[in-house]
C-alpha positions in Angstrom: 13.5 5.7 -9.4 13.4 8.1 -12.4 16.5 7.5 -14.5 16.6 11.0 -15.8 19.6 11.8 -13.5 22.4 13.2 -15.8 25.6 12.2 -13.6 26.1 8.5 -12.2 26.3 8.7 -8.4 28.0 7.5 -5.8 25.8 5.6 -3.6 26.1 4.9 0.5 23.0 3.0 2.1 22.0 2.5 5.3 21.4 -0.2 7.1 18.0 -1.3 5.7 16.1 -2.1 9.3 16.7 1.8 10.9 13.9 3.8 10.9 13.3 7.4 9.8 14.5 8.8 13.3 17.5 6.5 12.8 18.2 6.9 9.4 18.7 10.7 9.1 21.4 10.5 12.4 23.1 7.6 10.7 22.8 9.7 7.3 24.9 12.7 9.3 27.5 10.2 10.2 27.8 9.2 6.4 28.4 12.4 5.4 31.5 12.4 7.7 33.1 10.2 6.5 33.2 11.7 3.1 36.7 13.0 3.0 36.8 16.5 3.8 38.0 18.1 0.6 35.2 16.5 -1.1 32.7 17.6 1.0 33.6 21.1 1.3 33.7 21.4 -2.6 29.9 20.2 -3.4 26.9 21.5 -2.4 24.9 19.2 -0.1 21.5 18.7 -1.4 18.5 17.4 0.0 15.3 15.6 -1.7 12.6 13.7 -1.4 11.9 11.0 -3.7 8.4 8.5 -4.1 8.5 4.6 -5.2 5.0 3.0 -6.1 4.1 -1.3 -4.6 1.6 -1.7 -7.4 0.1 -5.0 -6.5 -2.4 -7.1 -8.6 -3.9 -10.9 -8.1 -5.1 -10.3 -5.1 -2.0 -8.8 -3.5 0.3 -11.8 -4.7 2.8 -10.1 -7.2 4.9 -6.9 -7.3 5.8 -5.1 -9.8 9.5 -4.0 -9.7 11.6 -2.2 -12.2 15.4 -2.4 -13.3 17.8 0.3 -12.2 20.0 1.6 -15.5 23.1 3.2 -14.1 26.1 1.8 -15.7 29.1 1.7 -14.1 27.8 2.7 -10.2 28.6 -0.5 -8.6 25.3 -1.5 -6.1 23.1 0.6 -8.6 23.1 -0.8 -12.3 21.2 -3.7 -13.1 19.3 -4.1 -9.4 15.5 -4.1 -9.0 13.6 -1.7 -7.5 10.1 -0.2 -6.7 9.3 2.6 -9.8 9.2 6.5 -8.8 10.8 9.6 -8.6 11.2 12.8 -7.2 8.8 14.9 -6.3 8.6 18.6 -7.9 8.2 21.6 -7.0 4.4 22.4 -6.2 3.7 19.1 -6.2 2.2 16.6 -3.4 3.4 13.2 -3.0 0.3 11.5 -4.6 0.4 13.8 -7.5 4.5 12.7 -8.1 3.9 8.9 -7.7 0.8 9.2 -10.3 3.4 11.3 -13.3 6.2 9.1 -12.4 4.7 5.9 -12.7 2.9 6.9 -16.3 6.4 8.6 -17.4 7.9 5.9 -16.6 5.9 2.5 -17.3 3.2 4.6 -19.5 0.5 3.3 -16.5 -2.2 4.8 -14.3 -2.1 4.1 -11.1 -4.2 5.0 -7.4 -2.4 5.5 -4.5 -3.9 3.3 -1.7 -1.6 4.4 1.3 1.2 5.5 2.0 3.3 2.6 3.9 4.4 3.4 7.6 8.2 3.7 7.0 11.2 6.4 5.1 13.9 4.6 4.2 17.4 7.4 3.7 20.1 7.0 1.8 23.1 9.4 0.8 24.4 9.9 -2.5 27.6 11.3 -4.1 27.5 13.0 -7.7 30.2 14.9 -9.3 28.7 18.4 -8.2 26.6 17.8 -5.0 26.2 15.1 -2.1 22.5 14.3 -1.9 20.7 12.8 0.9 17.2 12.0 -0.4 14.2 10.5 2.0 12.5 7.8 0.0 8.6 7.1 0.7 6.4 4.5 -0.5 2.5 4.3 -1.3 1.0 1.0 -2.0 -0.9 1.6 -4.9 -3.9 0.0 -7.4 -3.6 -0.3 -11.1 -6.6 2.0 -12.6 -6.6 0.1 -15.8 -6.3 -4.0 -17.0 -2.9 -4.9 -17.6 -1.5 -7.8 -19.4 1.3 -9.8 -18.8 3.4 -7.6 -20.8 5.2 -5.1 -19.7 8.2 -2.6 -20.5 11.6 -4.5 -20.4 12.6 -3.5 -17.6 9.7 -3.7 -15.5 8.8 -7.4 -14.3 5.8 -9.2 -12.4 7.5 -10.9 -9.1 5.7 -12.9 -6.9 6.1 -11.7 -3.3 7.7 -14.9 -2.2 10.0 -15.3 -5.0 11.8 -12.2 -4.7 15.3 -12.0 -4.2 16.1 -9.0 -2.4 19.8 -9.1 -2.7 19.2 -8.1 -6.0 17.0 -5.1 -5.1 17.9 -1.6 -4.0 18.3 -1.1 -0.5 14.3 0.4 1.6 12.8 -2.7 -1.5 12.1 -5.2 1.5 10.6 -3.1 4.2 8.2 -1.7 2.0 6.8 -4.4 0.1 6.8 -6.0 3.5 4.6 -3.9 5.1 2.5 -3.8 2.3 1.7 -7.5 2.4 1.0 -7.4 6.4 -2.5 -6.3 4.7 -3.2 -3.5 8.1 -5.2 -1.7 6.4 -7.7 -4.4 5.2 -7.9 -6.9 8.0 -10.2 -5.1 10.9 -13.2 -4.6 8.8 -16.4 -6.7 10.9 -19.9 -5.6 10.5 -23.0 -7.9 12.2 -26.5 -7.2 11.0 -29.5 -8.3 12.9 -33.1 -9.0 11.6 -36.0 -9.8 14.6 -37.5 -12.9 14.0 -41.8 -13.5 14.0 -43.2 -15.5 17.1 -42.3 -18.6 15.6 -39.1 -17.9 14.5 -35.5 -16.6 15.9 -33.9 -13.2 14.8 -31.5 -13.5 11.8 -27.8 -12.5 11.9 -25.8 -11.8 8.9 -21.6 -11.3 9.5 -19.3 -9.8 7.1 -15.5 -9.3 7.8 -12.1 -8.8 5.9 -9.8 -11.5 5.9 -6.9 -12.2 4.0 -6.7 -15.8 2.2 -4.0 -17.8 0.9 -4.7 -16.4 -2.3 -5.9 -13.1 -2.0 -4.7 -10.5 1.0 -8.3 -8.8 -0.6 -10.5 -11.4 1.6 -14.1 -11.2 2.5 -16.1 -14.0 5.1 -19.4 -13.8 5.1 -21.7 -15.8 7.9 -25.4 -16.4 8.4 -28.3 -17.9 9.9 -30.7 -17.7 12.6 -29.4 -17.2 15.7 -28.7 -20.5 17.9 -28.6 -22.5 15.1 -25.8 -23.6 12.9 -24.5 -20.6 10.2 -23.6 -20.8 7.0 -20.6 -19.3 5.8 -18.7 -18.1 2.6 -15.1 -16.4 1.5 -15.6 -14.1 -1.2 -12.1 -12.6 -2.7 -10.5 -9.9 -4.8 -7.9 -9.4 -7.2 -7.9 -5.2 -5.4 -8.9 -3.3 -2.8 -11.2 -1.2 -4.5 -13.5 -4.2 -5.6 -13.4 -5.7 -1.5 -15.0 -1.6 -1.1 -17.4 -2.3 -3.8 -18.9 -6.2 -2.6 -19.1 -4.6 1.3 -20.8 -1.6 0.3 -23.1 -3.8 -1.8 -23.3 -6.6 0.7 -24.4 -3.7 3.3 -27.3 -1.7 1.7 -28.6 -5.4 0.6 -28.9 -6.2 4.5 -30.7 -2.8 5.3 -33.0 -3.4 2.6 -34.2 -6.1 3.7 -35.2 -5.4 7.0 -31.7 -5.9 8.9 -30.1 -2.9 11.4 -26.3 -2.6 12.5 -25.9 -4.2 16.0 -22.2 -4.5 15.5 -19.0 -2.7 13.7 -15.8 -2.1 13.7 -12.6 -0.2 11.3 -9.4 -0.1 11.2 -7.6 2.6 13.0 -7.4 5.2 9.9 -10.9 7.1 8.3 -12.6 4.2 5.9 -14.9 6.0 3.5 -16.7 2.8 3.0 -17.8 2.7 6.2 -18.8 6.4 6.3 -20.8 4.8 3.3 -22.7 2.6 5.3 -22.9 4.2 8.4 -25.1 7.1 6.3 -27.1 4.6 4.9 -28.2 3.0 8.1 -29.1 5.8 10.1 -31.3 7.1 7.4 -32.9 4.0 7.6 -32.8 4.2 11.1 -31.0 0.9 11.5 -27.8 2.4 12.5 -27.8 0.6 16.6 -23.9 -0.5 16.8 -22.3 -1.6 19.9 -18.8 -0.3 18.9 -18.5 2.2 16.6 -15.5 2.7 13.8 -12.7 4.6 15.1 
């Protein structure tokens, strides 16, 4: 998180498997048992910070950063995903974007934002804070090398060591790897065959790889016969957009229509993409449509 805070806290955690709904009743039960002088003294606060997953080769590292907070036992010296509060006037994207180039001086795009809040409460000096912590799984906009500030580091998502990492680390870069919001992409083309030969069927869908969660399998052939098959993949989610919006206006230009598609739960604007395309082209015939 930011590390402009100008008085070392106290921290109390959760338990790191609750849930938002759980979390902010459990969070009440902390602040009880706060000694009562204490609490009645300092102002109780509330806030809402953002931490960034920024992922690269093809999903398989993390980058985490270094907590300074000497003293604060738990806090000083343990990893953690990068970000900050949010400020007034601001939306979440907009904070996780400022924090991340504040902090690590680099530009990132925020993917999604991962299906879990993680609470914690913390004591300062002047206030008790309890502060809802979000996450967004988000792209590098730029090349980066190997290098990075010294206390940022690359970690490979199945080398991490999560008793060494603040407390919220290991849900979210968990549900980030699960890869939901890749993995239900499948679009079948069709192209009628002549009298003397069958109809053509090309198949492209999403699947994550042992080296990339950024996968893409593409089959084809005439149909009845044997297909041919290939797995393309990514080092980011924005290229996978690119090679299926590429792969699709290919098909439709040369002859094929849409018998077949289907999206992930959530709006896909590549799909919107390709959806357009085929009905001007009046190819657009799918069985199932994208939710």
């Amino acid at each position: 998180m930011s590390r402009k805070q100008s008085t070392q806290p106290k921290a109390f955690f959760l338990p790191a498997d609750q849930r938002a709904s759980e979390s902010v009743e459990l969070s009440a039960h902390k602040h009880e048992s706060i000694s009562e002088g204490a609490s009645e003294a300092k102002a109780h606060k509330s806030v809402t910070v953002v931490c960034a997953c920024i992922m690269r080769q093809g999903g398989q590292q993390v980058l985490l950063s270094m907590r300074s907070a000497p003293g604060v036992m738990g806090l000083h010296g343990m990893w953690e995903l990068p970000g900050g509060k949010i400020e007034f006037g601001e939306t979440p994207e907009q904070a996780i974007i400022r924090e991340i180039r504040e902090e690590l001086e680099i530009r990132v795009v925020p993917r999604r934002l991962l299906p879990y809040l993680h609470t914690n409460v913390w004591e300062y000096s002047h206030a008790i804070q309890h502060v809802v912590l979000a996450c967004y799984e988000c792209e590098v906009e730029d090349d980066l090398s190997d290098s990075v500030r010294e206390d940022a580091q690359w970690f490979h998502i199945n080398q991490i060591d999560f008793a060494l990492t603040l407390p919220g680390t290991r849900e979210f870069v968990s549900l980030a790897v699960k890869n939901e919001w890749f993995d239900k992409v499948y679009i079948e083309f069709e192209c009628a065959g002549s009298s003397s030969s069958a109809s053509k069927r090309f198949t492209v869908a999403t699947q994550p790889t042992l080296y990339s969660k950024y996968g893409l399998v593409k089959y084809w052939g005439r149909i009845g016969e044997g297909a041919r098959s290939k797995i393309e993949e990514f080092g980011s989610p924005r290229d996978l957009d690119v090679r299926i919006l590429e792969t699709a206006k290919r098909r439709l230009a040369d002859g094929y229509h849409i018998s077949v598609m289907r999206g992930p739960d959530h709006p896909y604007e590549v799909l919107k993409r390709i959806i357009e395309l085929a009905k001007q082209k009046y190819e657009y015939l799918p069985e199932v449509d994208p939710n």
